[in-house]
C-alpha positions as CSV (number, residue, x, y, z in Angstrom):
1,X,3.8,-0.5,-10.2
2,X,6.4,-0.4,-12.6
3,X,9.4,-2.8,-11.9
4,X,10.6,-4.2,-9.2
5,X,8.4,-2.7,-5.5
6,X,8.8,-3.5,-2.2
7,X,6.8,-6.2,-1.2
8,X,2.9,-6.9,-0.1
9,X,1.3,-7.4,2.9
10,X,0.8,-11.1,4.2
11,X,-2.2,-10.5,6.0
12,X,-4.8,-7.7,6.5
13,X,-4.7,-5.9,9.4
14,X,-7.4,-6.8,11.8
15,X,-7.7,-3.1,12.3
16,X,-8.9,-2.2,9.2
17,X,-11.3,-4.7,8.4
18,X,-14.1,-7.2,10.6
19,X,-12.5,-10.1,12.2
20,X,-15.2,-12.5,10.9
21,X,-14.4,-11.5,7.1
22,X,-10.6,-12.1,7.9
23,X,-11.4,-15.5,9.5
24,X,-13.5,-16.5,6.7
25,X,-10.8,-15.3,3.7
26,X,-8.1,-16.8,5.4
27,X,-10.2,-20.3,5.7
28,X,-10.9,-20.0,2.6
29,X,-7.5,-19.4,1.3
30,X,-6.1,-22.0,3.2
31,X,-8.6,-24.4,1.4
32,X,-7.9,-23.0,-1.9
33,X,-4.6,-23.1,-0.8
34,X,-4.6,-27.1,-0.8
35,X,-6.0,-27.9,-3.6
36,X,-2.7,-26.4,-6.2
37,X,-0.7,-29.0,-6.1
38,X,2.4,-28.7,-7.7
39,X,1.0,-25.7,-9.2
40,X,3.4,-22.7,-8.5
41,X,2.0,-19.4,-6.4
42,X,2.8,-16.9,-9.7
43,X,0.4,-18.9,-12.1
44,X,-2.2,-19.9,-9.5
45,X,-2.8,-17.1,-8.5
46,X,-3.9,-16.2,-12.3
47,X,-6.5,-18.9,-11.5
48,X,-8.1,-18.4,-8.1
49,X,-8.4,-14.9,-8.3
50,X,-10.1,-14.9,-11.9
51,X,-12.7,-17.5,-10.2
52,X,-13.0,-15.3,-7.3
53,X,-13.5,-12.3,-10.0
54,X,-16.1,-14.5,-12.0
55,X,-18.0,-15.4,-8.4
56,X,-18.4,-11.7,-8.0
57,X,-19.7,-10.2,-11.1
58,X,-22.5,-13.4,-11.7
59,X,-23.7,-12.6,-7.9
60,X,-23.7,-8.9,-8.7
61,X,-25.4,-9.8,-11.8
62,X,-28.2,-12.0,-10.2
63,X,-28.8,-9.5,-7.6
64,X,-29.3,-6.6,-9.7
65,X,-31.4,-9.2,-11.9
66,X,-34.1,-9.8,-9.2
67,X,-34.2,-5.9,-8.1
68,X,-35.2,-5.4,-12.0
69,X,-37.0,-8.3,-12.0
70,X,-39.7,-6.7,-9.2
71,X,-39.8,-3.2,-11.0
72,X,-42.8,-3.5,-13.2
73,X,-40.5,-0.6,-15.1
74,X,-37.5,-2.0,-15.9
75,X,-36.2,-4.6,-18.3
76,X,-33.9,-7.4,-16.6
77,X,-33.1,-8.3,-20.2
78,X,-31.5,-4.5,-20.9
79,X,-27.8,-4.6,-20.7
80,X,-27.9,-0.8,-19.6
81,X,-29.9,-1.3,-16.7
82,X,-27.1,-2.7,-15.5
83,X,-24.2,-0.6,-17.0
84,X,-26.4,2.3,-15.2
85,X,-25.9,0.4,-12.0
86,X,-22.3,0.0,-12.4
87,X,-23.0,-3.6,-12.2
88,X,-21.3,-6.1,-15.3
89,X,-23.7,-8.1,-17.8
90,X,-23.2,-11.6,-17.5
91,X,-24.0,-13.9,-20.2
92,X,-25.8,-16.9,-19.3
93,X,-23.0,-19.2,-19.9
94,X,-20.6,-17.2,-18.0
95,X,-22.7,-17.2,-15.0
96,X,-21.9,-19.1,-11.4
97,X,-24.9,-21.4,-11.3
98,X,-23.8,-22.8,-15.3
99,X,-20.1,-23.0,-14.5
100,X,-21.0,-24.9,-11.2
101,X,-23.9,-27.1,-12.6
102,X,-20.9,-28.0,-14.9
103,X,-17.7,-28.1,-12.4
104,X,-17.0,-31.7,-12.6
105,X,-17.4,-32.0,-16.4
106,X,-14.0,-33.1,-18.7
107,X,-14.8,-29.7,-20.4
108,X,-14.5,-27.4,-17.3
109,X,-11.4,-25.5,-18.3
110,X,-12.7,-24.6,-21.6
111,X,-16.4,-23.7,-20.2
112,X,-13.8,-20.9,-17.7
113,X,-11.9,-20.1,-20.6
114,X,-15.3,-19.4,-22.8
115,X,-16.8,-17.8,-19.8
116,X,-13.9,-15.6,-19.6
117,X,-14.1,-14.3,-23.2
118,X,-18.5,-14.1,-23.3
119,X,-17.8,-11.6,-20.2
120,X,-14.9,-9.7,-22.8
121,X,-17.0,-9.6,-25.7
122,X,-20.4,-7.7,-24.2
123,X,-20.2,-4.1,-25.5
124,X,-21.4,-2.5,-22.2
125,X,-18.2,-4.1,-20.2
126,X,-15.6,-2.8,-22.3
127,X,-13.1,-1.6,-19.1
128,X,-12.5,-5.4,-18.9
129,X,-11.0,-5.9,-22.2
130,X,-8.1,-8.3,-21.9
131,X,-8.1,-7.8,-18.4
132,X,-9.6,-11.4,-17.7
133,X,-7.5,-14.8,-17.7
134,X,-8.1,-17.4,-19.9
135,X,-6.1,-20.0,-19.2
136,X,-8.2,-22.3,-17.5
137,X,-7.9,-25.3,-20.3
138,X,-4.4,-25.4,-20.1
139,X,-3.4,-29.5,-20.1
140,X,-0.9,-29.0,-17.1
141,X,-4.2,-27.6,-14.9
142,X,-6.2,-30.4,-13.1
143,X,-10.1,-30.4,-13.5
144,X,-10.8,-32.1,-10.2
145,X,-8.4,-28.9,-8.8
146,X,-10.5,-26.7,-11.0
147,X,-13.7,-28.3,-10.1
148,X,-13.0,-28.4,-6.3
149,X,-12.3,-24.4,-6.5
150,X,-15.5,-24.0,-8.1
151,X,-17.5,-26.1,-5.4
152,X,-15.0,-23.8,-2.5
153,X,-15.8,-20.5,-3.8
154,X,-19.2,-21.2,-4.2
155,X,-19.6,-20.5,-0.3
156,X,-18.6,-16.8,-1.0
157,X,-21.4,-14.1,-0.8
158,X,-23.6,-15.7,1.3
159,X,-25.3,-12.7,2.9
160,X,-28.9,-11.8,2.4
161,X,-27.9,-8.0,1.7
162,X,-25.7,-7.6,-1.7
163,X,-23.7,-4.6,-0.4
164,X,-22.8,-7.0,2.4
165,X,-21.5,-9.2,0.0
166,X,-19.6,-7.5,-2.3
167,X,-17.4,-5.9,0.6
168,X,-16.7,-9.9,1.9
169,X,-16.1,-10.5,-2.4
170,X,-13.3,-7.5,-1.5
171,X,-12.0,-8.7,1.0
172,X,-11.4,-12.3,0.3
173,X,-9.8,-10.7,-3.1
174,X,-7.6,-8.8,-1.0
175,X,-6.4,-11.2,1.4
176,X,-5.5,-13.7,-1.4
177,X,-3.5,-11.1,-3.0
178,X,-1.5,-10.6,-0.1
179,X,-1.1,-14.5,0.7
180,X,-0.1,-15.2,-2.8
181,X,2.2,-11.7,-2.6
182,X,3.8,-12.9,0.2
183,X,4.1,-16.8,-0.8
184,X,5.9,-15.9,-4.3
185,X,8.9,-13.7,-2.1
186,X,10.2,-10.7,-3.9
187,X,8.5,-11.2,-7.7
188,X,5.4,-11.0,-5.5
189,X,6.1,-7.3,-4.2
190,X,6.0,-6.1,-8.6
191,X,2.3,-6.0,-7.7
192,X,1.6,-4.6,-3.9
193,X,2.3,-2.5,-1.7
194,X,2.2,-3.2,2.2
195,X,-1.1,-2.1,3.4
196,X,-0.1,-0.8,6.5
197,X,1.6,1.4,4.9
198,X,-1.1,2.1,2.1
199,X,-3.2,2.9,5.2
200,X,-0.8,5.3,6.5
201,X,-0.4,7.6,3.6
202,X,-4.5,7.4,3.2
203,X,-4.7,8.2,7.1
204,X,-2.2,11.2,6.6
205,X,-4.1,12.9,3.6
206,X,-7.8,12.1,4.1
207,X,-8.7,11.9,0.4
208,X,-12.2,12.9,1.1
209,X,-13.4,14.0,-2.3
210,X,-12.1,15.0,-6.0
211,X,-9.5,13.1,-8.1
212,X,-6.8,10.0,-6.3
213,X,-3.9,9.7,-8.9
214,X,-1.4,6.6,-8.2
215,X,1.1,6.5,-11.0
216,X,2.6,3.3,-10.4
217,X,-0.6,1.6,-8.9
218,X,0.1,-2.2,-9.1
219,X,-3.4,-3.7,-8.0
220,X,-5.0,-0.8,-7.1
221,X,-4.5,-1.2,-3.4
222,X,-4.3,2.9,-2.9
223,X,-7.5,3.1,-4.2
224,X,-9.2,0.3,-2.3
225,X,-8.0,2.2,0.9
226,X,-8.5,5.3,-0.1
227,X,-12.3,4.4,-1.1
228,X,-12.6,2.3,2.1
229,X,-11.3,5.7,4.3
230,X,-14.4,7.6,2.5
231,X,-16.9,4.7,3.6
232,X,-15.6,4.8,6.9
233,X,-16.2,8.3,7.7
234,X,-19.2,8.6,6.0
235,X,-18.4,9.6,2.7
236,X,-19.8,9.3,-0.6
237,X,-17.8,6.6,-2.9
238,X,-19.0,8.1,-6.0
239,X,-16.9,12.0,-4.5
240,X,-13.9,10.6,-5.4
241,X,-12.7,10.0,-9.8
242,X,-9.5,7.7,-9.7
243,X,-6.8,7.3,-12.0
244,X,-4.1,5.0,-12.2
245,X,-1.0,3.5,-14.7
246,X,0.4,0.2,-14.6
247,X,3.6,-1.1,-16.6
248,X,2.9,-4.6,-16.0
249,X,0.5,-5.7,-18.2
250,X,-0.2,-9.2,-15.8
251,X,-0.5,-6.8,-12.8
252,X,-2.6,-4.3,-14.3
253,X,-5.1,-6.7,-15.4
254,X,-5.4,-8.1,-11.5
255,X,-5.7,-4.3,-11.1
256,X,-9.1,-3.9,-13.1
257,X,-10.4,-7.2,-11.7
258,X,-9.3,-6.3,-8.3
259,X,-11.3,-2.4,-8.5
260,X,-14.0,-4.4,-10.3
261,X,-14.5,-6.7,-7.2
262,X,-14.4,-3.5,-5.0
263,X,-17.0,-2.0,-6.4
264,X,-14.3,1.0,-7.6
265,X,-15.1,2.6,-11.1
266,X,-11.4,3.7,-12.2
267,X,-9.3,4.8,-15.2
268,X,-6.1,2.6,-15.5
269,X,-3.7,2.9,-18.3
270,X,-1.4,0.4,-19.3
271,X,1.5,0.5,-21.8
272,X,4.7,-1.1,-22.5
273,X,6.7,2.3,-21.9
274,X,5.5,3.1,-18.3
275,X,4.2,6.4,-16.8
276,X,7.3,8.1,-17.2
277,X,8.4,7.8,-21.0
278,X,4.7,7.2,-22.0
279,X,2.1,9.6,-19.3
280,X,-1.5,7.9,-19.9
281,X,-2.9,11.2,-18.5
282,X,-0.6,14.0,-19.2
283,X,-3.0,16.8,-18.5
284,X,-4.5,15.4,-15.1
285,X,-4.1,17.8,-12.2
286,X,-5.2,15.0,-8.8
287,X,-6.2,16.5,-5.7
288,X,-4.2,13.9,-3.8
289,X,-1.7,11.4,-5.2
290,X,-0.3,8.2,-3.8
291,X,2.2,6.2,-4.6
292,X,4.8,4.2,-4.4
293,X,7.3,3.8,-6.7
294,X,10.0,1.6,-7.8
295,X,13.1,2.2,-5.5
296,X,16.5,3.7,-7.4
297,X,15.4,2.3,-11.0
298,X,18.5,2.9,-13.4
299,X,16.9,2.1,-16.5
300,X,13.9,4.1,-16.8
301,X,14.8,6.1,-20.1
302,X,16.1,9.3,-17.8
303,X,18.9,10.1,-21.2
304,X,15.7,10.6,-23.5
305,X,13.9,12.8,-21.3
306,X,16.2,15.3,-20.3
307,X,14.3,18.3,-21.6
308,X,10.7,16.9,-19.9
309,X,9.1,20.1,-18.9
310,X,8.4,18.0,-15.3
311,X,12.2,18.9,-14.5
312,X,10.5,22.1,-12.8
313,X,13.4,21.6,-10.0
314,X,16.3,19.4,-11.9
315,X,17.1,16.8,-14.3
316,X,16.7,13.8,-12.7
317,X,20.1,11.4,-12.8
318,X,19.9,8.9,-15.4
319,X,21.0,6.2,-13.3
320,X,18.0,6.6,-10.7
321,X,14.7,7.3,-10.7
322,X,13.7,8.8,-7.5
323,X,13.6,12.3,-8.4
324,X,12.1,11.7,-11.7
325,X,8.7,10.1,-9.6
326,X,8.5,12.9,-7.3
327,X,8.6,15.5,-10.0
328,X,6.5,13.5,-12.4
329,X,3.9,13.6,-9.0
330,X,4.6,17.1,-8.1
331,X,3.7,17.9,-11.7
332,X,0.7,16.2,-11.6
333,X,-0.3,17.9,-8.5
334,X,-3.6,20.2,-8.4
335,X,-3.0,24.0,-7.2
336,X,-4.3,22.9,-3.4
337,X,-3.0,19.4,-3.8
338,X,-1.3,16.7,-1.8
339,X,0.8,13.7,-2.0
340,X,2.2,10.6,-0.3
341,X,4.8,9.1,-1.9
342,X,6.9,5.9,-0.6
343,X,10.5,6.0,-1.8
344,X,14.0,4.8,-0.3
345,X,15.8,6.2,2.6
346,X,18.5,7.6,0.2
347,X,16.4,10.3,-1.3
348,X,16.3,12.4,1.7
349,X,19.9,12.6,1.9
350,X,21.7,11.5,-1.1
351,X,24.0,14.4,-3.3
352,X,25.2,12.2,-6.1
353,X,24.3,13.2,-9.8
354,X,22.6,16.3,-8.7
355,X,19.9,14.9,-6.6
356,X,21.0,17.3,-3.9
357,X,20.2,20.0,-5.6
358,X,17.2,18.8,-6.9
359,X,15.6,18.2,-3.6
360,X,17.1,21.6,-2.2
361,X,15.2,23.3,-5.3
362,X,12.3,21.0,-3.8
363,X,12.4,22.7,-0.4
364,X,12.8,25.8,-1.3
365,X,10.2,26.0,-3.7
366,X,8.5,24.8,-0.1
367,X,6.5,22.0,-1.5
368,X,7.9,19.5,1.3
369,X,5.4,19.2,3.6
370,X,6.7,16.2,6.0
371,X,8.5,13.4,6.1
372,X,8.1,10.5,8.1
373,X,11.2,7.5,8.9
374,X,9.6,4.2,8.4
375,X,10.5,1.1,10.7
376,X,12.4,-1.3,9.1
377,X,11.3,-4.9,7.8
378,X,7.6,-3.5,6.6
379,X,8.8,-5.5,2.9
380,X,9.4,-9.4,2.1
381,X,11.2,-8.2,-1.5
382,X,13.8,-5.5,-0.3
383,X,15.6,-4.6,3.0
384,X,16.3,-1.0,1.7
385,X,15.4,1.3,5.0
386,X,11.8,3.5,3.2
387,X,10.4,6.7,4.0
388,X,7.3,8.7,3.4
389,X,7.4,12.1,2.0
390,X,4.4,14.1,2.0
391,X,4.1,17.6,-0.5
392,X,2.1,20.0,-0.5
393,X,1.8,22.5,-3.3
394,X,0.1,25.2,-1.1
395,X,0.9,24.4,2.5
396,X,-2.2,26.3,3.8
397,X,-4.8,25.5,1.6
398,X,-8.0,23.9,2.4
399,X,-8.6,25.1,5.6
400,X,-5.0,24.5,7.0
401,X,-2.6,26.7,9.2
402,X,-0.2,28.1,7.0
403,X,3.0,26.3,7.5
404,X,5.3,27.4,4.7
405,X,8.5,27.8,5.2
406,X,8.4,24.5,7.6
407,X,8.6,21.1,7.4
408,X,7.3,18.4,9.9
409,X,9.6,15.4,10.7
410,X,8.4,11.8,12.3
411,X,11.0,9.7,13.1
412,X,8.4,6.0,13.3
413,X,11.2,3.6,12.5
414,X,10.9,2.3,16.4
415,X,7.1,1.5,15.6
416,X,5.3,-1.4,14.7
417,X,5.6,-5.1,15.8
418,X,7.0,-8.4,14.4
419,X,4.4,-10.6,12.5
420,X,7.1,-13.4,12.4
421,X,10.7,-13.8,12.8
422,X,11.5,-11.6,9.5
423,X,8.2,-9.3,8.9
424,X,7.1,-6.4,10.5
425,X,3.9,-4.5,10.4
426,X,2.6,-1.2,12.1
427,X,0.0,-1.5,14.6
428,X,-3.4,0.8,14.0
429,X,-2.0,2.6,17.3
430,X,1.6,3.1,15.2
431,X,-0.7,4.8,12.1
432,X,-3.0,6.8,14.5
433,X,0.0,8.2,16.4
434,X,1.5,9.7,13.2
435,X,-1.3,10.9,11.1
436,X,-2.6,12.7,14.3
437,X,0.5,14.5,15.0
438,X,0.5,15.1,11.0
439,X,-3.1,16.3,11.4
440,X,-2.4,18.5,14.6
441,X,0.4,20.8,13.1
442,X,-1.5,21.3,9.9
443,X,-4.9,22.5,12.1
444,X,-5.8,26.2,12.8
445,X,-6.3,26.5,15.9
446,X,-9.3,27.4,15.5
447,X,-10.3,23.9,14.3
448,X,-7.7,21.9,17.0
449,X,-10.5,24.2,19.4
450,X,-13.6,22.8,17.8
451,X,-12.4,19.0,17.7
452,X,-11.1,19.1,21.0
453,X,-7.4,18.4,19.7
454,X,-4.5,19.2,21.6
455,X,-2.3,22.0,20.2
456,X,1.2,20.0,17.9
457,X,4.2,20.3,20.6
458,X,7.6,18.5,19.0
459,X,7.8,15.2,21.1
460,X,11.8,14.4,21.1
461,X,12.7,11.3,19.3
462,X,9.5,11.6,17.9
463,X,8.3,14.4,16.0
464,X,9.9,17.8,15.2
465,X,8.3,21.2,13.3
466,X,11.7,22.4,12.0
467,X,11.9,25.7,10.6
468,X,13.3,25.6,6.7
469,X,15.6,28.8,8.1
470,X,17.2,29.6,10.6
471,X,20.5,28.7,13.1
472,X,19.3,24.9,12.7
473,X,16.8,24.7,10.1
474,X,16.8,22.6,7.1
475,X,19.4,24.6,5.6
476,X,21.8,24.7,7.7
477,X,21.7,20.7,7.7
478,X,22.8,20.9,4.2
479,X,19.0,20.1,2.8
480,X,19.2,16.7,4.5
481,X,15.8,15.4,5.5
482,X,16.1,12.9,7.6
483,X,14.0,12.9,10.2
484,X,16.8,11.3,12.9
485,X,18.9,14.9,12.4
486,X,16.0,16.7,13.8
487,X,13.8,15.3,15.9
488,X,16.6,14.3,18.7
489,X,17.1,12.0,21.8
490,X,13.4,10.9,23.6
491,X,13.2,12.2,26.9
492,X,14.3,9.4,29.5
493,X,11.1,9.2,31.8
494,X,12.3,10.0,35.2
495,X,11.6,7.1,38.0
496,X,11.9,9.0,41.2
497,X,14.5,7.2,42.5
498,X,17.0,9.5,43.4
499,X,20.9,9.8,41.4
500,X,22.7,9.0,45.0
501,X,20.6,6.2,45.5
502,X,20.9,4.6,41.6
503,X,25.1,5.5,41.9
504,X,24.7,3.4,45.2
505,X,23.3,0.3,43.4
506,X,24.7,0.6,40.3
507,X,28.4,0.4,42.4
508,X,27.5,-2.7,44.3
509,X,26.3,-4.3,41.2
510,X,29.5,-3.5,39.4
511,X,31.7,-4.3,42.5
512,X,29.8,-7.9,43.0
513,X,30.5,-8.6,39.4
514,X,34.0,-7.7,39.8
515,X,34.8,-10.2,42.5
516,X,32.8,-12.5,40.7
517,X,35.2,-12.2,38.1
518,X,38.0,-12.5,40.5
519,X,36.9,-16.1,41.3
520,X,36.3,-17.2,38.0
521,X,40.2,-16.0,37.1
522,X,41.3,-17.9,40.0
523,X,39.6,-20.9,39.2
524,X,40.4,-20.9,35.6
525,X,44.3,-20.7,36.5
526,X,44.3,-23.5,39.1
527,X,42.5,-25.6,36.2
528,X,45.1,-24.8,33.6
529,X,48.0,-25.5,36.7
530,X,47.1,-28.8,36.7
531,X,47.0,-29.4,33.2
532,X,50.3,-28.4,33.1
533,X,51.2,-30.9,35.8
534,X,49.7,-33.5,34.1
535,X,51.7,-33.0,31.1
């Protein structure tokens, strides 16, 4: 992510993940939790998650260890047995059973610190250089809190099977990153992105295989999702190659630790400059792309770059972003490619500094594939209404029906529930309900025949195909793409009670009230009578 994002996700949904693992992380968060003291969210954070991170590799370590340890050809002692495995050497002072032997010592902080730095320095774990906090020996940082953390995370991993492990080591990760997203208000949504949402967009494009592109990836949450989608549908991990960029150099070192816990080999780039100004992979063409940008960013450098050869449909505004992002993605965009990006209401409608013409170029270059009205209050950090827009460079490749010259609309913002008095979050129903519909106008029907899927029919108030032509296509809604000017009015479900017999009671009703009234006039005018006699 670069900037300021909207906002993370307090809590996973219970949809997307076992109910056990989601009791367990939130226990333990709520005991880690306890023990910060006056300690504030945005610094320990820095410090349970880099114990978490430690926890992980040394059990991943000792695991693989033992499995060498039995082959009478292998060397446990080799550091590329374990690079081969895509598992991290861990030197033997950096390992869990040494720092937990030694959690109650005066020295613990530095022993972290040291630990940190012995992981850093092996040759064979180069992707985590300076991606690991040392800050554990910091004077303000208490070593019974430190020791306590150490003795609470210890519990972690305790399943006989490693792969087992690992995925509770992810999702324990996870779930504090929301918690400490959600607890530090809107700094907290620089670094991720609501995962109902996440899930959404991964639902929608079914990264299956080839290369995931998120150029703005805060923590890496696309990729978790998008890896976890593959798993769930029995996929190979290993069939997808995932690239990312981060601006925030804090963020995109929880990003590698984050991947690392996952399991998730990746290439993120960081610099000071940002994906825009400074493109860490300027000849990648990604096979799906997700992201979500920055919303209406003024200051991202647009007065330098106004000759970018990414302006295929426009020079973006300098004084927003928006345009800039979905070019910059478009560009990056294989020939049979797709995309989910998360941007601001505004950018389907909006005509100032050209962006009208920009996104007409967009549509009728015909790479806008759908676009989807999200419900509001899905982010802590902004209440700026968000959409979904989904493109397409070749609207009927990979086995799809050919729907150029057409452009789905879902209109969701009545979806979703209330967590709390201020948060909402879509249900696994809400995500379901729109990637199907998404799914069912992109299938042949050939393939809606063979999966025994109902035809796409536009549901009013819901969904609409609207042609890009025509009498009240796109264009003749002046480019606007807002899913409300399209999809219409829901149909009122009809009760069987007939109009006569509704008038009827609807009459009496309004006739009772009406004498009600009458009697409540009266009564207030004797009252205010004998006040007047009084005085």
């Amino acid at each position: 992510m670069e900037f300021f994002k909207p906002m993370a996700d307090p809590a996973p949904s219970q949809a997307s993940a076992p109910k056990g693992d989601l009791d367990f992380a939130a226990e333990l968060f709520k005991a880690a939790d306890r023990m910060r003291g006056n300690v504030e969210p945005s610094e320990y954070k820095h410090i349970v998650l880099g114990l978490i991170f430690l926890k992980y590799v040394s059990d991943a370590f000792e695991a693989h260890r033992t499995k060498l340890a039995a082959d009478d050809l292998a060397d446990p002692e080799d550091s590329d047995e374990y690079l081969a495995a895509n598992v991290f050497w861990v030197p033997e002072k950096a390992r869990w059973s040494y720092l937990q032997a030694s959690a109650r010592s005066e020295k613990i902080g530095i022993f972290l610190d040291e630990a940190m730095d012995e992981i850093e320095k092996v040759p064979s774990n180069a992707k985590l250089k300076g991606a690991l906090p040392k800050i554990y020996a910091r004077g303000q940082y208490s070593k019974q809190m430190l020791g306590d953390l150490i003795d609470q995370f210890s519990n972690i991993g305790m399943h006989s099977e490693f792969d087992k492990a690992r995925d509770l080591f992810g999702r324990v990760y996870e779930y504090c990153l929301s918690m400490f997203a959600s607890n530090e208000g809107k700094r907290g949504g620089e670094f991720l992105t609501p995962r109902t949402v996440v899930r959404t967009l991964v639902e929608m494009l079914e990264p299956y295989n080839g290369r995931v592109y998120d150029p703005c990836c805060g923590t890496g949450g696309m990729f978790v999702q998008s890896e976890r989608f593959i798993e769930e549908h029995g996929g190979k991990i290993n069939d997808l190659a995932v690239y990312g960029q981060e601006i925030n150099h804090t963020t995109f070192r929880l990003a590698k630790m984050n991947l690392a816990v996952q399991g998730i080999d990746a290439e993120i780039g960081w610099n000071t400059e940002g994906t825009l100004k400074s493109d860490a992979f300027p000849d990648l063409k990604a096979d799906y792309i997700l992201a979500n940008p920055p919303f209406n960013i003024s200051d991202w450098g647009g007065e330098q770059m106004k000759g970018d050869l990414r302006w295929k449909f426009g020079v973006p505004p300098v004084g927003n972003a928006n345009f800039a992002w979905l070019q910059h993605i478009i560009h990056h965009l294989a020939p049979r490619g797709t995309a989910g990006v998360v941007l601001a209401n505004g950018s389907m409608s909006s005509s100032q500094s050209g962006e009208g013409e920009i996104r007409k170029a967009m549509i009728d270059a015909d790479v806008v594939d759908c676009m989807v009205a999200l419900p509001g209050q899905l982010f802590y950090s902004t209440q700026i209404p968000a959409c979904l827009w989904i493109l397409a460079r070749n609207k009927g490749a990979n086995g799809h029906r050919d729907r150029k010259g057409e452009i789905l609309f879902i209109d969701a913002r009545k979806m979703g529930f209330m967590l709390d008095r201020v948060r909402r979050e879509l249900s696994s129903d809400d995500i379901a309900k729109i990637a199907n519909v998404y799914h069912r106008w992109r299938a042949k029907p050939a393939t809606l025949k063979k999966e025994k899927l109902d035809a796409y029919a536009d549901e009013p108030g819901f969904c609409k195909a609207a042609k890009i032509e025509g009498e009240h296509g796109v264009r003749s809604h002046g480019y606007v793409l807002t899913p409300g000017r399209y999809v219409g009015a829901a149909d009122v479900e009809d009760d069987g009670v007939p109009f006569e017999e509704k008038f009827a009671e609807l009459r009496a009703k309004l006739e009772g009230q009406f004498r009600e009234g009458a009697k409540l006039s009266s009564l207030i005018s004797s009252k205010l009578a004998k006040v007047s006699e009084n005085d």
